[in-house]
MARTORSE-188962 format. One record per atom (N, C-alpha, C, CB): y, x negated, z negated; residue in three letters; atom name. Coordinates in steps of 0.02 Angstrom, whole numbers. Glycine has a CB too. Layout:
[site [Y; X; Z]; ALA; CA]
...
//
This chain:
[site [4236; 110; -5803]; UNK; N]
[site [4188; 58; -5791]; UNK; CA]
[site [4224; 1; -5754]; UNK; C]
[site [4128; 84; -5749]; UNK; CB]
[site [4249; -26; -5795]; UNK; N]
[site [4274; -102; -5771]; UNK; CA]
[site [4224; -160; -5748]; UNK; C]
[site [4309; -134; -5832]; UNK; CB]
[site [4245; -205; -5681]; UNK; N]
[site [4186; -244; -5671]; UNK; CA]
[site [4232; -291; -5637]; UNK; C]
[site [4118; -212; -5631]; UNK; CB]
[site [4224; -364; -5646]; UNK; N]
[site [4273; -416; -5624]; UNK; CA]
[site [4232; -486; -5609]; UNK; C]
[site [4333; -427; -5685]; UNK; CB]
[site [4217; -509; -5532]; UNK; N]
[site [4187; -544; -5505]; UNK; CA]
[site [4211; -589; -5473]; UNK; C]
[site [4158; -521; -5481]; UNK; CB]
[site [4198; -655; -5509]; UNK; N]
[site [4230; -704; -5507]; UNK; CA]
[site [4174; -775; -5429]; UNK; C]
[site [4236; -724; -5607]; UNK; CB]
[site [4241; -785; -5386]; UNK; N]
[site [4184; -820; -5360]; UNK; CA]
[site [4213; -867; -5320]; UNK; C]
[site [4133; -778; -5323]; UNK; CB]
[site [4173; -916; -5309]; UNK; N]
[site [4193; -988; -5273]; UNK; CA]
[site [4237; -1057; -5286]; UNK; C]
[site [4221; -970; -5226]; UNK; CB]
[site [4204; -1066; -5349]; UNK; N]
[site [4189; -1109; -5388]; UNK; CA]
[site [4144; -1182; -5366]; UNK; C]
[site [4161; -1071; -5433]; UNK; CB]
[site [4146; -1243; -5387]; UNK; N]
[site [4083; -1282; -5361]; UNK; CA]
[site [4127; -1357; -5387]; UNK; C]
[site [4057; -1269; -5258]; UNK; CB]
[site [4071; -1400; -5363]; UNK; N]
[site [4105; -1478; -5385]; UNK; CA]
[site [4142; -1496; -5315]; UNK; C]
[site [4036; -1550; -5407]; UNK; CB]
[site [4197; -1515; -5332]; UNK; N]
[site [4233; -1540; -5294]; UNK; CA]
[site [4288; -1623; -5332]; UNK; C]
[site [4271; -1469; -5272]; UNK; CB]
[site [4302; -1668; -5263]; UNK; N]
[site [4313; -1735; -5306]; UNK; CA]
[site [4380; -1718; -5307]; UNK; C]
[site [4291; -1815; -5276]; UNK; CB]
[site [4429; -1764; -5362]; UNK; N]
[site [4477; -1753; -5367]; UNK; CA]
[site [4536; -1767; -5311]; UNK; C]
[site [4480; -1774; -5417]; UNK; CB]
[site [4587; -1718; -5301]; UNK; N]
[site [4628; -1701; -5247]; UNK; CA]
[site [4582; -1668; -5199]; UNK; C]
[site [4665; -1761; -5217]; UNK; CB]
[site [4547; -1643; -5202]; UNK; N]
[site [4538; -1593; -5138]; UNK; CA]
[site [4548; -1521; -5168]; UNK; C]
[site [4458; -1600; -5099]; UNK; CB]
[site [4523; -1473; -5131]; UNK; N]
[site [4536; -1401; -5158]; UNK; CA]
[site [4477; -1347; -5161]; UNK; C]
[site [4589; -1371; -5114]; UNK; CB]
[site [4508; -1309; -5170]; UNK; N]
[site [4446; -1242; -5192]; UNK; CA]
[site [4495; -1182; -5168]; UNK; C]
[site [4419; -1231; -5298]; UNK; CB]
[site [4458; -1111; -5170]; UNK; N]
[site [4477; -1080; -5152]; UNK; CA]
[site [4440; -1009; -5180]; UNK; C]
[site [4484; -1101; -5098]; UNK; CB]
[site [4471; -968; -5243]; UNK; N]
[site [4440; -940; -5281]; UNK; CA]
[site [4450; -858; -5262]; UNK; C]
[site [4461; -965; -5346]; UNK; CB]
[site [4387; -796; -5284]; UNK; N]
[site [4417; -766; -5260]; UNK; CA]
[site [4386; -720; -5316]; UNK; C]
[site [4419; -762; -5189]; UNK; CB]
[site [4442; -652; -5336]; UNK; N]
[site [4418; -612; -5383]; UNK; CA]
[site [4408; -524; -5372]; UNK; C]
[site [4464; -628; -5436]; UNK; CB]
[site [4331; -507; -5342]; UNK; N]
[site [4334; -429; -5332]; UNK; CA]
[site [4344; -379; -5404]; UNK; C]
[site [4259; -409; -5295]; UNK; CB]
[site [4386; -352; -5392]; UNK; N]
[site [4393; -321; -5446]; UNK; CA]
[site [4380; -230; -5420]; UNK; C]
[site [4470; -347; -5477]; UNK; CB]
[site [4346; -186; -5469]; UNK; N]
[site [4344; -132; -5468]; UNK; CA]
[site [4402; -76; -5514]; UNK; C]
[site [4282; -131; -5481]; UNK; CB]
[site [4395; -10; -5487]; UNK; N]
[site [4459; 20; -5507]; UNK; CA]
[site [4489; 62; -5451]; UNK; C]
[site [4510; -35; -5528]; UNK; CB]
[site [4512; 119; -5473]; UNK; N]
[site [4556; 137; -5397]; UNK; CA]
[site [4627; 126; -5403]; UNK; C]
[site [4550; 220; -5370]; UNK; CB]
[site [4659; 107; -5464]; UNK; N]
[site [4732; 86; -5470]; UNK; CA]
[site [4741; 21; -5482]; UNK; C]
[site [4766; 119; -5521]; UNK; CB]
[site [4704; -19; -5444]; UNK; N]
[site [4695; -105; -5439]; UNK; CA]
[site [4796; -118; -5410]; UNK; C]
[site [4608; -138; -5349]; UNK; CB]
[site [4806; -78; -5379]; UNK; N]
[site [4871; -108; -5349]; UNK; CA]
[site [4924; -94; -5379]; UNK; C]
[site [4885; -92; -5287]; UNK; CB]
[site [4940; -41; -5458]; UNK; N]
[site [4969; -35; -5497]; UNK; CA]
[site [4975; -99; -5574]; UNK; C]
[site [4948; 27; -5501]; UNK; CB]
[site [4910; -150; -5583]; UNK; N]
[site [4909; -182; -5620]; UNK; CA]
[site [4941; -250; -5587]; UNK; C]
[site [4850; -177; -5646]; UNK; CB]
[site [4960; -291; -5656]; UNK; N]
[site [4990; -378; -5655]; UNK; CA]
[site [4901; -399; -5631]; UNK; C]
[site [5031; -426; -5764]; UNK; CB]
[site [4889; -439; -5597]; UNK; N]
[site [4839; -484; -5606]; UNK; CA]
[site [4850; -545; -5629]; UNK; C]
[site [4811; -491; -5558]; UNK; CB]
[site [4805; -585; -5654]; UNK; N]
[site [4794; -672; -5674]; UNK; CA]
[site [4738; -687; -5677]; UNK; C]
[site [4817; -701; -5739]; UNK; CB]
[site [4732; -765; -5667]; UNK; N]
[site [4678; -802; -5667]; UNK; CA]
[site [4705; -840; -5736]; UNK; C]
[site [4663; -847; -5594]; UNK; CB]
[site [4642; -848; -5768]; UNK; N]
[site [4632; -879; -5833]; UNK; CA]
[site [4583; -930; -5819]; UNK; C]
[site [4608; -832; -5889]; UNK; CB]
[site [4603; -969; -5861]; UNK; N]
[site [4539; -1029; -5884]; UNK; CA]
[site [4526; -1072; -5940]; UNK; C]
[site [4536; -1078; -5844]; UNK; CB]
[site [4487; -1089; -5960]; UNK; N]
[site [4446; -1133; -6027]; UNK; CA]
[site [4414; -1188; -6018]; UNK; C]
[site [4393; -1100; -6060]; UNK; CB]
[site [4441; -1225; -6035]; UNK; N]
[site [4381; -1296; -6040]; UNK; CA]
[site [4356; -1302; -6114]; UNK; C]
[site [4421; -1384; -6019]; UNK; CB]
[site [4297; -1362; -6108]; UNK; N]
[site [4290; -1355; -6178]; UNK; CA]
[site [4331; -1385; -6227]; UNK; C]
[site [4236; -1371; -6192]; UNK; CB]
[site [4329; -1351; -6284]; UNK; N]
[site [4376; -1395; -6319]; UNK; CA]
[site [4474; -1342; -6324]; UNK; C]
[site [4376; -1485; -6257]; UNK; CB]
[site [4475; -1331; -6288]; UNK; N]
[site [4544; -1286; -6260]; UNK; CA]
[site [4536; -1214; -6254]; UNK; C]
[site [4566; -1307; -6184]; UNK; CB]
[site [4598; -1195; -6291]; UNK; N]
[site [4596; -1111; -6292]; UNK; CA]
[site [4592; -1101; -6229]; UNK; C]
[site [4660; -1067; -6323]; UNK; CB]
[site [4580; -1048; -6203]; UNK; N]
[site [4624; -997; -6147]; UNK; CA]
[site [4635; -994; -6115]; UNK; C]
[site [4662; -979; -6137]; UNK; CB]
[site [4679; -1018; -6049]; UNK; N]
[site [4762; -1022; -6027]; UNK; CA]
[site [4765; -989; -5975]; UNK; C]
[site [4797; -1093; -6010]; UNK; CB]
[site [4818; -939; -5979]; UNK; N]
[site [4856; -913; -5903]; UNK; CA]
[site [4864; -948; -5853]; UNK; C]
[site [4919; -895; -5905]; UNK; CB]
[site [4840; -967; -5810]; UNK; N]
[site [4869; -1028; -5753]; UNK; CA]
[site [4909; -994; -5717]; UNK; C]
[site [4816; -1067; -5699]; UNK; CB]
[site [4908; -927; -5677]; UNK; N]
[site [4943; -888; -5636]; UNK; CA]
[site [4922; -823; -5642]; UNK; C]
[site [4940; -907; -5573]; UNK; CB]
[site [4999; -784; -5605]; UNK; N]
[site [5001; -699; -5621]; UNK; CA]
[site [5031; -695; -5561]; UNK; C]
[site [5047; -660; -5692]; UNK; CB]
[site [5008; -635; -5528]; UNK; N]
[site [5038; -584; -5481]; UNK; CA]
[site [5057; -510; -5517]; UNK; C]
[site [4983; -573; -5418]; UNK; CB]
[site [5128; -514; -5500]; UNK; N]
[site [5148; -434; -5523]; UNK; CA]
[site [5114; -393; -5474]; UNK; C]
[site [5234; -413; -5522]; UNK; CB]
[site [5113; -329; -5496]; UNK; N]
[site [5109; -284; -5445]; UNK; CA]
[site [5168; -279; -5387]; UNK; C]
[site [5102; -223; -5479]; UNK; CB]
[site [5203; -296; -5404]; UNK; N]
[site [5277; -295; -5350]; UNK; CA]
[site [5274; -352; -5292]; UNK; C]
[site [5356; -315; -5400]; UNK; CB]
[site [5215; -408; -5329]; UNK; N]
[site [5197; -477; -5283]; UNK; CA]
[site [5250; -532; -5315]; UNK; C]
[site [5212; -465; -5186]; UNK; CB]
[site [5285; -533; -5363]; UNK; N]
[site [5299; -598; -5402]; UNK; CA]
[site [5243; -617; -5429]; UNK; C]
[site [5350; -595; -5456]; UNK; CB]
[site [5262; -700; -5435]; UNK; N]
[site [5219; -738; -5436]; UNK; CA]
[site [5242; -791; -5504]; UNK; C]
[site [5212; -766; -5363]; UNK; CB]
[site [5191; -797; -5548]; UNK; N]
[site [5216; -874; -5598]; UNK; CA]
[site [5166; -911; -5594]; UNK; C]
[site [5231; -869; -5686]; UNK; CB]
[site [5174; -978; -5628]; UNK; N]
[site [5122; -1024; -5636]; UNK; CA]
[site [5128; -1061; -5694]; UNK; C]
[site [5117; -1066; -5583]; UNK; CB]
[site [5071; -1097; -5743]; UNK; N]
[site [5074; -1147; -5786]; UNK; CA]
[site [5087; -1184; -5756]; UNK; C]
[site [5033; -1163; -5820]; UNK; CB]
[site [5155; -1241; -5809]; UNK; N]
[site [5194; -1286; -5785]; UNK; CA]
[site [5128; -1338; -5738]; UNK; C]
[site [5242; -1322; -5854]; UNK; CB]
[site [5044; -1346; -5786]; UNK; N]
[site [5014; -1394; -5762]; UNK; CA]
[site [4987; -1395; -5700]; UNK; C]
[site [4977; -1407; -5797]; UNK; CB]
[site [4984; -1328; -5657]; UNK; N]
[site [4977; -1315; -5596]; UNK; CA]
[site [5030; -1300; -5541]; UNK; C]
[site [4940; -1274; -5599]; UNK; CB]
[site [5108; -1272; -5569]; UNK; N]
[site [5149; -1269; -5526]; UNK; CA]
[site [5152; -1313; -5446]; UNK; C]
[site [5196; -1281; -5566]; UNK; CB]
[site [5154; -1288; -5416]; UNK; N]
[site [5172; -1335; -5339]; UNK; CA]
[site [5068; -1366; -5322]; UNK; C]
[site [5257; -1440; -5368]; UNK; CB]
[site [5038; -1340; -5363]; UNK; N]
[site [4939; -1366; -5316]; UNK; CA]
[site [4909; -1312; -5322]; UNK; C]
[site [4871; -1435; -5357]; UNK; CB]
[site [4938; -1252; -5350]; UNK; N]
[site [4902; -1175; -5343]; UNK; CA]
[site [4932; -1127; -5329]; UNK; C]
[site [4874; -1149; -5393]; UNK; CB]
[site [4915; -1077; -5292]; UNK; N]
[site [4952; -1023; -5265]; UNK; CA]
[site [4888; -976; -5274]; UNK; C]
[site [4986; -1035; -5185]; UNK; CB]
[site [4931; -909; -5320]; UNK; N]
[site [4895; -836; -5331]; UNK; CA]
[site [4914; -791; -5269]; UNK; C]
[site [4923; -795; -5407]; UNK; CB]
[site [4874; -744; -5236]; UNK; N]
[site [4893; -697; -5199]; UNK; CA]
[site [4843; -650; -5224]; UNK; C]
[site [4896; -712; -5127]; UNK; CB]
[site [4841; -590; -5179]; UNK; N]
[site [4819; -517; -5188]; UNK; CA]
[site [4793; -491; -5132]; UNK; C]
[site [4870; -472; -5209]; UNK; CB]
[site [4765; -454; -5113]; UNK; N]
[site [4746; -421; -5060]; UNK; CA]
[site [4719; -344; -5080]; UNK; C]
[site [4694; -466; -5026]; UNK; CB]
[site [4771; -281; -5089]; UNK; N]
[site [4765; -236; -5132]; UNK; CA]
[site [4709; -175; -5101]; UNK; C]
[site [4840; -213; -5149]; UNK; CB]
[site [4711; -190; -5032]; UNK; N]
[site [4659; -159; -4987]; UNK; CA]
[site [4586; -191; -4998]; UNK; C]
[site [4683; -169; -4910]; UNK; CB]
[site [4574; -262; -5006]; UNK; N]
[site [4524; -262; -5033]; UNK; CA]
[site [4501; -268; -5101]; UNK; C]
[site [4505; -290; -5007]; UNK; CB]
[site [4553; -239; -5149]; UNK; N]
[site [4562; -253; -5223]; UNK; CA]
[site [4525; -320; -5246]; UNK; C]
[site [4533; -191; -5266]; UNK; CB]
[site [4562; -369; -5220]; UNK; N]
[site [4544; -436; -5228]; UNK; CA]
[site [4610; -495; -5235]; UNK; C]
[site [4499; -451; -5164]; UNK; CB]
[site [4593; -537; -5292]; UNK; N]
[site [4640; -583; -5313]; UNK; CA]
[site [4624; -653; -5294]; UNK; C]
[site [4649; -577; -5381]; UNK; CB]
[site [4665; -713; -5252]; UNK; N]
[site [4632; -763; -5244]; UNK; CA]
[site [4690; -821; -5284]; UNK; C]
[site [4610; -770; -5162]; UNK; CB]
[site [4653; -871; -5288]; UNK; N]
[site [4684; -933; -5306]; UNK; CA]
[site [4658; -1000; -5271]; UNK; C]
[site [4676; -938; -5380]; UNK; CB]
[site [4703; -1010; -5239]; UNK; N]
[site [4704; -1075; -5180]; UNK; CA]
[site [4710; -1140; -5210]; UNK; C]
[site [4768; -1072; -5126]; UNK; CB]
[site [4677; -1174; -5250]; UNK; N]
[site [4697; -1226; -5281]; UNK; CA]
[site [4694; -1296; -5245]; UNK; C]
[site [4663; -1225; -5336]; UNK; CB]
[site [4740; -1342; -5229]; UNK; N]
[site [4743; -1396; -5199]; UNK; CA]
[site [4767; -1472; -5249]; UNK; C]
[site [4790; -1376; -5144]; UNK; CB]
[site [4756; -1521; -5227]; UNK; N]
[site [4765; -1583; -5267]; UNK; CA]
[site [4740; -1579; -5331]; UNK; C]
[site [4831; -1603; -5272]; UNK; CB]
[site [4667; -1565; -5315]; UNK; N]
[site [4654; -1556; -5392]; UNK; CA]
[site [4619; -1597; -5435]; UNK; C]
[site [4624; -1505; -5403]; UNK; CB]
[site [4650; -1582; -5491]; UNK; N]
[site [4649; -1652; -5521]; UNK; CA]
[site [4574; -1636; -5608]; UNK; C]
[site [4766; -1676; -5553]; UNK; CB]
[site [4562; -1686; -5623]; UNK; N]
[site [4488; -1689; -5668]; UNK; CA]
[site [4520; -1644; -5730]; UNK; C]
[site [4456; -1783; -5697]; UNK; CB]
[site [4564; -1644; -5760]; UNK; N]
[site [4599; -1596; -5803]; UNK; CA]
[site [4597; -1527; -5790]; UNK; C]
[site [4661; -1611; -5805]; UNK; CB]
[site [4585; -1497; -5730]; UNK; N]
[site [4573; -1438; -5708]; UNK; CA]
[site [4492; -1411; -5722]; UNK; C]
[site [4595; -1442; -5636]; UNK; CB]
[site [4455; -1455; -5722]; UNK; N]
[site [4400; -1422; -5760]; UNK; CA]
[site [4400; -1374; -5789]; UNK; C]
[site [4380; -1446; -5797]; UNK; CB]
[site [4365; -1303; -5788]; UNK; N]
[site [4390; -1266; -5831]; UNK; CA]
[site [4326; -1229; -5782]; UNK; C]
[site [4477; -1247; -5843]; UNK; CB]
[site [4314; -1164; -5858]; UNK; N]
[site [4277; -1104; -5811]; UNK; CA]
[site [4351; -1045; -5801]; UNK; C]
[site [4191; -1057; -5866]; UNK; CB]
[site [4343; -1019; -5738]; UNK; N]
[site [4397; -999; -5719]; UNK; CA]
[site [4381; -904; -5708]; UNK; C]
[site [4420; -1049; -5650]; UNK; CB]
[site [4409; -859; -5738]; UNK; N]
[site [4412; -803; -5736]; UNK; CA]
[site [4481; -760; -5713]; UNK; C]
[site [4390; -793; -5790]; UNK; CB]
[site [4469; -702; -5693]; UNK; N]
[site [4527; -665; -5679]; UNK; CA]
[site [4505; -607; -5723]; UNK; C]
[site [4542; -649; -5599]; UNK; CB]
[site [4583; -585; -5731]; UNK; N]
[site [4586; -503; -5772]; UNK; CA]
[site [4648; -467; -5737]; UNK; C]
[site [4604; -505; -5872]; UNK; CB]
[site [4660; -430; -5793]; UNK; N]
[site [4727; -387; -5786]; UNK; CA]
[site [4784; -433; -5818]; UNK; C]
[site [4722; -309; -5828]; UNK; CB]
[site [4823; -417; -5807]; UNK; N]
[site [4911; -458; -5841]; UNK; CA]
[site [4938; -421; -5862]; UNK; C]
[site [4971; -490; -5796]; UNK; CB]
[site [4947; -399; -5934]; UNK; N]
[site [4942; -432; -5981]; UNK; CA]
[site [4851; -391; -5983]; UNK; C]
[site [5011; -422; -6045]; UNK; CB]
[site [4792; -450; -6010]; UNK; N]
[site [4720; -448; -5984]; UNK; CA]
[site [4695; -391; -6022]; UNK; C]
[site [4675; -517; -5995]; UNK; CB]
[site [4651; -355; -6010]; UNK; N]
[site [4607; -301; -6011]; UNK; CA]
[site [4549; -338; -6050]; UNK; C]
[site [4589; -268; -5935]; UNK; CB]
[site [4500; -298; -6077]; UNK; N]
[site [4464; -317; -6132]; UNK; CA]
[site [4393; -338; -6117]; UNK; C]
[site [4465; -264; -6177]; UNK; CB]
[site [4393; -324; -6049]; UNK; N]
[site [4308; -333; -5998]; UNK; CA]
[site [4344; -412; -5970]; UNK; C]
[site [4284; -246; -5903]; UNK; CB]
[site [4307; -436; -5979]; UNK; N]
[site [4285; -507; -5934]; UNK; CA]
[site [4226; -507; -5882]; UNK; C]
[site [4261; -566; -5986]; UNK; CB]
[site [4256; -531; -5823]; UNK; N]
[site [4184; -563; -5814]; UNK; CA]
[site [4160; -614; -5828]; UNK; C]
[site [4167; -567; -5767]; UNK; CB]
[site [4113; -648; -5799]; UNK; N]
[site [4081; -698; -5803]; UNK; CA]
[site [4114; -787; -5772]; UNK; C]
[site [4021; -667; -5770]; UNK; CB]
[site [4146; -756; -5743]; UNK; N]
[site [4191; -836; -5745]; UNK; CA]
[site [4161; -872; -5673]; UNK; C]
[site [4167; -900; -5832]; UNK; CB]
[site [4162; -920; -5644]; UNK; N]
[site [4155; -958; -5615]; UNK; CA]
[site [4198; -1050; -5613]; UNK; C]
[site [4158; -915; -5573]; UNK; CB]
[site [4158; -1086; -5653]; UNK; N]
[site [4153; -1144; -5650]; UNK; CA]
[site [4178; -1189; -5575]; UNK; C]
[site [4087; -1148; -5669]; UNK; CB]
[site [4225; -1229; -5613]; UNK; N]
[site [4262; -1266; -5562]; UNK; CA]
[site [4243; -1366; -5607]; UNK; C]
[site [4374; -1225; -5560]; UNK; CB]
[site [4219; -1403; -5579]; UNK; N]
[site [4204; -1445; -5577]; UNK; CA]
[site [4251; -1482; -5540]; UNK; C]
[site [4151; -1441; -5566]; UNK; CB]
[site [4283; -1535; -5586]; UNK; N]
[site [4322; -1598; -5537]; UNK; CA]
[site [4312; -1659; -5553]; UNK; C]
[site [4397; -1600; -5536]; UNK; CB]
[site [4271; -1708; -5508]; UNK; N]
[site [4236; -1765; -5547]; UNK; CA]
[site [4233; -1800; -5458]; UNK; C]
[site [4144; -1741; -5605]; UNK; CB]
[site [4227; -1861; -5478]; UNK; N]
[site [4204; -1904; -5429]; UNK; CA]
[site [4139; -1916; -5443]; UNK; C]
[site [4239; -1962; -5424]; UNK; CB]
//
């Protein structure tokens, strides 16, 4: 029973930040890659960032250096700190497994608009 809860999301104007966070269920949460994914409309997909289980870290080139993924394996929770953010980031934003697992949740919407 997979369950992946996506949260803290909201409108925010461009260059400021957000701060996302993903409870995930499981008792071998600290053996999997995590990532945050996202979609706007119009646009497939995209990986923005991954945490290995080991705690390496990547990023899409379009967020490198305004988002940072971490983990917190005690509270089997994934966050994404996003800063300078810009109207292109729009996107509904989800986390999974790395490489992703077949349950989604429900996403949480990130709004960047003046």
């Amino acid at each position: 029973q997979v369950q992946l809860v996506e949260s803290g999301g909201g409108l925010v104007q461009p260059g400021g930040s957000l701060r996302l966070s993903c409870a995930a269920s499981g008792s071998a949460f600290s053996t999997y890659g995590m990532g945050w994914y996202r979609q706007a409309p119009g646009k497939q997909r995209e990986l923005v960032a991954r945490v290995t289980a080991g705690g390496g870290r990547n990023y899409a080139d379009s967020v490198k250096g305004r988002f940072t993924i971490s983990r917190d394996n005690a509270k089997r929770t994934v966050y994404l700190q996003m800063n300078s953010l810009k109207p292109e980031d729009t996107a509904v934003y989800y986390c999974n497994r790395y490489p992703y697992g077949n349950y989604w949740g429900q996403g949480t919407q990130v709004t960047v608009s003046s």
